[in-house]
Structures are given as structure tokens and as C-alpha cells.
DRENPA-3360 file (N, C-alpha, C; in nm, 2 decimals, always signed):
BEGIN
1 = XXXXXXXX = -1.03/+0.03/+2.30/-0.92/-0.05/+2.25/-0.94/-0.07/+2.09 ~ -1.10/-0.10/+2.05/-1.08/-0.08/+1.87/-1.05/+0.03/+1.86 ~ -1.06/+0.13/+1.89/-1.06/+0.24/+1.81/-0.92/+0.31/+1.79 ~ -0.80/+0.24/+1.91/-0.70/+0.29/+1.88/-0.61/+0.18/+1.80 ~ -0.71/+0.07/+1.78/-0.63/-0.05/+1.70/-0.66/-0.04/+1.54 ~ -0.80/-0.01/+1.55/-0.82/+0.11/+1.37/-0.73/+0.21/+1.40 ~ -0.67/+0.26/+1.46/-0.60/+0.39/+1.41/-0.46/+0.37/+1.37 ~ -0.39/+0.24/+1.46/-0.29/+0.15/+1.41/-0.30/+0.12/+1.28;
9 = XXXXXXXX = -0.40/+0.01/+1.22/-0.41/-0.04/+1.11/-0.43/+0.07/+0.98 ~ -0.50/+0.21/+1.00/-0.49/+0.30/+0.93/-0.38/+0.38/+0.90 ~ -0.33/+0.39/+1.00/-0.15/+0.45/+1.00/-0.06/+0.33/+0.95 ~ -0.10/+0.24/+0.94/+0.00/+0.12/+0.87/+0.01/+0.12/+0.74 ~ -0.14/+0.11/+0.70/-0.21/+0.12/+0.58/-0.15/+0.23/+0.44 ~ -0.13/+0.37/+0.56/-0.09/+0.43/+0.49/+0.08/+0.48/+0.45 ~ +0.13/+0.44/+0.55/+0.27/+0.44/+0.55/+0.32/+0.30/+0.41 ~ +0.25/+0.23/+0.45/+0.29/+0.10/+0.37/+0.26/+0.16/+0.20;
17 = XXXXXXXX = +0.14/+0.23/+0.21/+0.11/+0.25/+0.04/+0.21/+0.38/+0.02 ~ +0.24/+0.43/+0.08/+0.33/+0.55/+0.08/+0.48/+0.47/+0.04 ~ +0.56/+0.35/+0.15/+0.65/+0.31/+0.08/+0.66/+0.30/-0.10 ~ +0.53/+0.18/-0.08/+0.46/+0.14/-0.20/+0.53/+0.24/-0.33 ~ +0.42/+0.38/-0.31/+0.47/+0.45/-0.42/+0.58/+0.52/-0.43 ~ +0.67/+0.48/-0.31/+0.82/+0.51/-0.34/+0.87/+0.46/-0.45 ~ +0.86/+0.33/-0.38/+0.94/+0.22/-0.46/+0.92/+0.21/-0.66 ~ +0.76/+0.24/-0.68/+0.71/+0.18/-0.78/+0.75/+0.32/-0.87;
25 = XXXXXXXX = +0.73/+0.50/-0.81/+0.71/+0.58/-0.90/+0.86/+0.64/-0.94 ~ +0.90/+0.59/-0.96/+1.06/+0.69/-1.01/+1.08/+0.79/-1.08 ~ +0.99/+0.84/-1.15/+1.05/+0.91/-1.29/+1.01/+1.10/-1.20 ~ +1.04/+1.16/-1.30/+1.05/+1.28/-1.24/+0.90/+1.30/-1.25 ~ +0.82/+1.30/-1.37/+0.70/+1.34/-1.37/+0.60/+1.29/-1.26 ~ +0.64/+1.14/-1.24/+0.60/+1.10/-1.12/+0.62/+1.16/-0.98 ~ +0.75/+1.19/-0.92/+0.80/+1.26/-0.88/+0.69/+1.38/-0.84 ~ +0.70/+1.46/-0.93/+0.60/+1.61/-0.92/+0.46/+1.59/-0.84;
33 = XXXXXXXX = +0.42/+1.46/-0.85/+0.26/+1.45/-0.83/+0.24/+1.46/-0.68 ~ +0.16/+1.51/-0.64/+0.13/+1.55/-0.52/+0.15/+1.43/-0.40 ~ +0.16/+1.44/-0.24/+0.18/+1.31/-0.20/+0.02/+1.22/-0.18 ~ -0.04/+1.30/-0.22/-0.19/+1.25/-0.21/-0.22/+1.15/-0.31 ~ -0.22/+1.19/-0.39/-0.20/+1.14/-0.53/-0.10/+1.02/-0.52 ~ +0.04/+1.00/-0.52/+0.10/+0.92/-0.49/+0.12/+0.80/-0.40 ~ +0.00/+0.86/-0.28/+0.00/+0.73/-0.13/-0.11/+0.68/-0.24 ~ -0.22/+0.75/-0.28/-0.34/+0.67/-0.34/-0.33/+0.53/-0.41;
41 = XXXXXXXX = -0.21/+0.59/-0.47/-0.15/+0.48/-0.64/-0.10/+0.37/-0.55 ~ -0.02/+0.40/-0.44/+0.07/+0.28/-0.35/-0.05/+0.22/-0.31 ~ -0.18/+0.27/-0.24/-0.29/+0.17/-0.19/-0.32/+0.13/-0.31 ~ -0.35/+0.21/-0.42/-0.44/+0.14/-0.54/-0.36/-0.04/-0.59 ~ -0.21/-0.03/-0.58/-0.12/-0.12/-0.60/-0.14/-0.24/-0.51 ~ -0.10/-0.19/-0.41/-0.12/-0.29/-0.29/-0.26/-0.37/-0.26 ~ -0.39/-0.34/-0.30/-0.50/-0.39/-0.28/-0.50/-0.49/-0.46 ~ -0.44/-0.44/-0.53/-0.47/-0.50/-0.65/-0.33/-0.62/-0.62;
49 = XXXXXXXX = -0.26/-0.63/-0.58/-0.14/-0.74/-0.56/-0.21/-0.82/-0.48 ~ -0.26/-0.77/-0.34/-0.34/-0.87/-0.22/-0.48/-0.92/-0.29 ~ -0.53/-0.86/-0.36/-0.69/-0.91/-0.39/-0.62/-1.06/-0.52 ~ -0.48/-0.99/-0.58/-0.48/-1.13/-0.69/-0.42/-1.23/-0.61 ~ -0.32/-1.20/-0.53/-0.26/-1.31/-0.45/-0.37/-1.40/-0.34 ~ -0.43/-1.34/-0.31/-0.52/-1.42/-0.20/-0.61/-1.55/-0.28 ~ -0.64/-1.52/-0.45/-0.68/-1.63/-0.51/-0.59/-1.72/-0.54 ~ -0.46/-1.72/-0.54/-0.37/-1.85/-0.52/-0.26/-1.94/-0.41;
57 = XXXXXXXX = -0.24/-1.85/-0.26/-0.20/-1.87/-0.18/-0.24/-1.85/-0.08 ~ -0.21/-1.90/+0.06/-0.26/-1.79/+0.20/-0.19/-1.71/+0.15 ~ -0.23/-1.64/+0.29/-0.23/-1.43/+0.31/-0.07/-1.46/+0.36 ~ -0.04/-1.57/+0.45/+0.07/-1.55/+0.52/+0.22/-1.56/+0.45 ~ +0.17/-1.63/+0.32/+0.28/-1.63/+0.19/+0.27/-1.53/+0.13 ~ +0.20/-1.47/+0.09/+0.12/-1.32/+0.01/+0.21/-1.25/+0.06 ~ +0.26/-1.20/+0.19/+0.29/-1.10/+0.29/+0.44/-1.16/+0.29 ~ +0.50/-1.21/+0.29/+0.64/-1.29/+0.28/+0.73/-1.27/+0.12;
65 = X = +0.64/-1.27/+0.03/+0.66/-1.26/-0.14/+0.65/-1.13/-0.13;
% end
């Protein structure tokens, strides 16, 4: 049962940074960059928004905002 609940939370993880760098990369050049490269930037985003929000609110507001 963990192991298919990490595989959940990894398939989340990466769908989510993958929205992520939908949302954030617009431009063409952006655009071009590989999707490896681009899920990376959406995790790199996402861990840097959650690591600053967690010093001023719970997680359950963090995730709501």
C-alpha cells in the first residue's frame, strides 16, 4: 500500500509542476524548451511558493491561495 501511495503522490507532484509551468511559461522561447526542462521549473516554482508560505500560514491556507 505505500508503495502505490508514493506512486500517487509522485504522479501528482508531477502533473501539478507540469500545470505549474503551463501556467507561468508563455513566451515562445519558453515554449521551445523541452517538457523536462519545463515540469522541472513548475517543481522548482512550486517548492519555492510552499517552502515561503509554510513560514507564514498553515499548509491548509497555502493550498487554498
Amino acid at each position: 500500500m505505500l508503495l502505490v501511495m508514493s506512486m500517487l503522490v509522485l504522479v501528482f507532484v508531477f502533473w501539478f509542476s507540469a500545470l505549474i509551468a503551463e501556467i507561468t511559461l508563455g513566451t515562445n522561447e519558453e515554449l521551445r524548451l523541452t517538457p523536462a526542462v519545463r515540469v522541472g521549473f513548475g517543481l522548482l516554482l512550486s517548492v519555492i511558493y510552499f517552502a515561503a508560505v509554510w513560514q507564514v500560514m498553515p499548509m491548509e491556507e497555502a493550498w487554498l491561495l
